[in-house]
C-alpha positions as a printed Julia matrix, in Angstrom:
277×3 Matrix{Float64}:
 133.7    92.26  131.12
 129.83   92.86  130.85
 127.47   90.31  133.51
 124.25   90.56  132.96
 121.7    90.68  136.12
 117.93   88.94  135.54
 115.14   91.13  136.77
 111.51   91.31  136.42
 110.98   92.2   132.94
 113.99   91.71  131.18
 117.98   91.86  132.03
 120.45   94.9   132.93
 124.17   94.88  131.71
 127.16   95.89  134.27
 130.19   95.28  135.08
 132.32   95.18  138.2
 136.01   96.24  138.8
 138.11   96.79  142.4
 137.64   95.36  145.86
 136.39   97.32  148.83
 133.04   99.24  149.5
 131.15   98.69  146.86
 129.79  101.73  144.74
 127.18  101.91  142.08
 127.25  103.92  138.84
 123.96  104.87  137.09
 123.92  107.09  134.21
 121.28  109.23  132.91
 119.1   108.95  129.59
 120.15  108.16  126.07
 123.78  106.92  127.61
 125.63  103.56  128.89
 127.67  103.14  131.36
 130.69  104.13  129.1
 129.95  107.85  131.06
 131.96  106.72  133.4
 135.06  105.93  132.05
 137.01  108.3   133.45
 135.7   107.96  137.01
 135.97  103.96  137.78
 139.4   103.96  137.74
 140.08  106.84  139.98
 137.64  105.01  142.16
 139.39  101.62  141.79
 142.76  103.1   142.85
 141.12  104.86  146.08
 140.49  101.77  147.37
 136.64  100.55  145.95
 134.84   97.75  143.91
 133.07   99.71  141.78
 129.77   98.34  139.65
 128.86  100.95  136.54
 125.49  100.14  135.48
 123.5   100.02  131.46
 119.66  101.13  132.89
 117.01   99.21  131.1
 116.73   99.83  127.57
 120.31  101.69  127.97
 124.0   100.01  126.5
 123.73   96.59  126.67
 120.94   95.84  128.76
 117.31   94.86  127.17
 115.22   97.09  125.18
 111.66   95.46  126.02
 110.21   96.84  129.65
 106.99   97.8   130.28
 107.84  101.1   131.97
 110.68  103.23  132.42
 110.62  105.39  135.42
 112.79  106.39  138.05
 110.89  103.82  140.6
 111.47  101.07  138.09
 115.02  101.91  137.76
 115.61  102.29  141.68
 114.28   98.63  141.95
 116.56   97.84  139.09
 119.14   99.52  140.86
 118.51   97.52  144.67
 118.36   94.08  142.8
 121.49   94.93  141.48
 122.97   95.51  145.28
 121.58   93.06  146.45
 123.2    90.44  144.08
 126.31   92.15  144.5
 126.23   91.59  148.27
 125.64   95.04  149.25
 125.31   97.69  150.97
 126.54  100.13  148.41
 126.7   104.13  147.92
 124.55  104.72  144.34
 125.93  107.53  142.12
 123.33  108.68  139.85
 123.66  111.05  137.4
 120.38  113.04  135.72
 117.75  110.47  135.26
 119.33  107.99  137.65
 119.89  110.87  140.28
 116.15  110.54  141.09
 116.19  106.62  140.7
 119.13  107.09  143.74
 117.3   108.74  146.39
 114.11  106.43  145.75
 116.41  103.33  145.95
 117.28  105.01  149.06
 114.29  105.84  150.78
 112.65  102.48  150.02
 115.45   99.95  151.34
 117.79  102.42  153.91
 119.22   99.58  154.98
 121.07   98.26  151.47
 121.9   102.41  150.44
 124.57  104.21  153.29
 124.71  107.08  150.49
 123.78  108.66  147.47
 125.58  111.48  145.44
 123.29  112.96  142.68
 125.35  114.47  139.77
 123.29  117.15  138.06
 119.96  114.94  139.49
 116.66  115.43  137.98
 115.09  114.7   141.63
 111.93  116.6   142.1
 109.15  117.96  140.06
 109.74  120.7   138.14
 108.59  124.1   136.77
 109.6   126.69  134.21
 109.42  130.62  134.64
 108.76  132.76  131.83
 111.97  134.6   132.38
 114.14  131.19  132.22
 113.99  131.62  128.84
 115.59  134.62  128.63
 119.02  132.46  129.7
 120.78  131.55  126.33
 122.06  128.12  127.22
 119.11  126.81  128.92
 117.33  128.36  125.95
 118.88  126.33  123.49
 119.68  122.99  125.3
 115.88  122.75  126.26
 114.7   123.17  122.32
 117.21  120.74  121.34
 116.15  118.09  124.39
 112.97  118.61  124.17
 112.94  118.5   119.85
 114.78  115.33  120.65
 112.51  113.55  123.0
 109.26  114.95  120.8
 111.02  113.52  117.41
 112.82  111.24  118.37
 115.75  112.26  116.55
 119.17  111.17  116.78
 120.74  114.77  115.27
 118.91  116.57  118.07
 120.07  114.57  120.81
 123.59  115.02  119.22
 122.92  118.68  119.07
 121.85  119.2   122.84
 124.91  117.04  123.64
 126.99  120.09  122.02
 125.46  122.65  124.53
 125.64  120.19  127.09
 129.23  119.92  127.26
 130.19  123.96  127.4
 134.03  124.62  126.82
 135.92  121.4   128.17
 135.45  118.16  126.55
 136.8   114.85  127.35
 139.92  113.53  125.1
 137.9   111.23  123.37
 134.81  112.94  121.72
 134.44  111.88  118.63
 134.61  108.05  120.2
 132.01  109.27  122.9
 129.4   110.85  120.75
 130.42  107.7   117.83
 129.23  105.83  120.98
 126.17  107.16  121.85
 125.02  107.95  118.0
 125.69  103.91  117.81
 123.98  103.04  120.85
 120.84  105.52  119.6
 120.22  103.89  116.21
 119.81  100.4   117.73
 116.19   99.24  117.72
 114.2   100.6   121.08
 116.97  103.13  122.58
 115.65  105.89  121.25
 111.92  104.5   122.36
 113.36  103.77  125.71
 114.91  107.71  125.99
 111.82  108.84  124.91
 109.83  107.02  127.42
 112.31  107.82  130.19
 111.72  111.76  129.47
 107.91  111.32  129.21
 108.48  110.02  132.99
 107.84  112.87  135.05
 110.61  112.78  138.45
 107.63  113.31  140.54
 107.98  109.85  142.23
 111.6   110.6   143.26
 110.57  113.89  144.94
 107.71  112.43  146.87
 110.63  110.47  148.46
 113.06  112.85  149.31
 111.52  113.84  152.41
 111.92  109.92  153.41
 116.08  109.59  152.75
 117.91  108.73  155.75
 121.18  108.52  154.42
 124.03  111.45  153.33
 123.37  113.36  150.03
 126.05  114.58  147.93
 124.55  116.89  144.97
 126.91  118.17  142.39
 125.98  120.92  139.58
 127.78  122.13  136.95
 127.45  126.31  137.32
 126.93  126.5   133.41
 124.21  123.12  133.08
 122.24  123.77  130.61
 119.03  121.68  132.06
 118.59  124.67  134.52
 118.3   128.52  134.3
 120.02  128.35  137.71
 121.83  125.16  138.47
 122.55  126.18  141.62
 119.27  127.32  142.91
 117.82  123.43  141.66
 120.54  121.81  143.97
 119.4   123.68  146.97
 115.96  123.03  146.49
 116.54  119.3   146.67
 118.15  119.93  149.73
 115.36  121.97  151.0
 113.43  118.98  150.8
 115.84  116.26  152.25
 115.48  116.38  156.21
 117.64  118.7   157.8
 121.43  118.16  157.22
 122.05  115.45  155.3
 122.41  117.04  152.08
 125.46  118.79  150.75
 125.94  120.8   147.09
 129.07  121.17  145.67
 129.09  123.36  142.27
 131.56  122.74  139.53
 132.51  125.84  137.94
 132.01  125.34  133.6
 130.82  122.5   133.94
 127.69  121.33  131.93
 125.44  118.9   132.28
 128.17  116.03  132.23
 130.8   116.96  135.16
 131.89  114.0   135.65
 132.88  113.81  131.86
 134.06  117.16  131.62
 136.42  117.08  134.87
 136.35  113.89  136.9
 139.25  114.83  139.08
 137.36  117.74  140.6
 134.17  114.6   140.5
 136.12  112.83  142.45
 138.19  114.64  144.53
 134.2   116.0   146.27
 133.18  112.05  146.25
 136.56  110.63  147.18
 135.83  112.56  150.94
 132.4   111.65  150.93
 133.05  107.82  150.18
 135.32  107.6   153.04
 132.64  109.2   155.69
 130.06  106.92  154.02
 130.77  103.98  152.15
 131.14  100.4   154.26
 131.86   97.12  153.1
């Protein structure tokens, strides 16, 4: 059942299943919580309550903000905790991977952990010979034709390199979904604006997280030339040994859509060490 949560500037849409430690679910750009699908209930039955998240201008929460980047979605994020009578462990994916770790280095006290699935977290940079890898090739056109344009069939198109080799059972009602969710007035506006917003903010804070870090990758994501090489840089920048990468091997951009047993069977370990009521 969707709640809705008031915040400065307009209203986000979640809903909240399970009892235990409570865990947060934030999805990245040009998605709802509907990502998730497959992961709540394996969280449910482990033993958490388990809050999956629209971000502004996302699913069912408002279209109208005044900005849309990973700061204002970390605050977003916290208001959220706190109404739910936290402290929680935030799962971000993309996007909301960044919005995680600044939610964590501003209030330590409400975050015990963060996992960052396939996290746009720090600033980044593009070599001349990162073009020469097919798949990151081709899924940056399409993203990047798709953010320029603002056009629904490119977004669907880098969604087809995104998810390399496994997809989930239900495609077609996934990508009917999002290609509903995309021609509602303002989502595409608010996608656009979210990839105009640089994740500069969210690496200025990484240096400031106290809490554990759990960074998954898919090996064949096509947002990277070298998936793995962007995990360990964010944890180059975290302080020393609270970060942990796990790679998923042919996975995309979307592990946790593509194989959320092998999501959560690396959170599942994680949650225990970390998560508190």
């Amino acid at each position: 059942m969707t709640e809705y949560l008031a915040v400065d500037g307009g209203r986000i849409a979640y809903d909240v299943v399970g009892d235990g430690p409570l865990v947060v679910l934030a999805h990245g750009v040009g998605d709802s919580r509907f990502a998730y699908r497959a992961v709540v209930p394996r969280l449910v039955a482990a033993g958490y309550r388990v809050a999956a998240v629209d971000l502004r201008g996302c699913g069912e929460s408002s279209v109208e903000w005044a900005s849309f980047s990973r700061t204002d979605v970390a605050g977003d994020l916290l208001a959220l905790v706190r109404h739910l009578g936290g402290p929680a462990v935030l799962v971000g994916h993309s996007f909301s991977g960044g919005a995680a770790t600044i939610a964590a280095a501003r209030e330590p006290e409400l975050i015990t952990a963060v996992v960052e699935l396939a996290p746009f977290t720090r600033k980044q940079s593009m070599k001349l010979g990162d073009l020469r890898v097919s798949r990151f090739r081709k899924g940056m056109v399409r993203l990047l034709g798709a953010g320029l344009f603002g056009s629904p069939r490119l977004w669907r198109a880098y969604l087809e390199v995104a998810y390399p080799g496994v997809r989930p059972a239900d495609w077609e009602r996934r990508t009917a979904r999002i290609d509903a969710l995309m021609s509602e007035p303002g989502r595409m506006k608010a996608m656009q604006a979210m990839g105009r917003s640089a994740p500069d903010d969210a690496g200025a804070q990484l240096g400031n997280v106290r809490c554990p870090v759990l960074v998954v990758e898919g090996t064949l994501d096509p947002d990277w030339a070298d998936p793995r090489a962007e995990g360990e840089a964010i944890l180059a920048e975290l302080p020393q040994g609270l970060g942990r990468l796990e790679m998923i091997e042919g996975a995309g951009h979307y592990a946790h859509d593509q194989y959320p047993d092998q999501v959560t069977s690396l959170m599942l370990p994680f949650l225990a060490e970390t998560a508190r009521a």
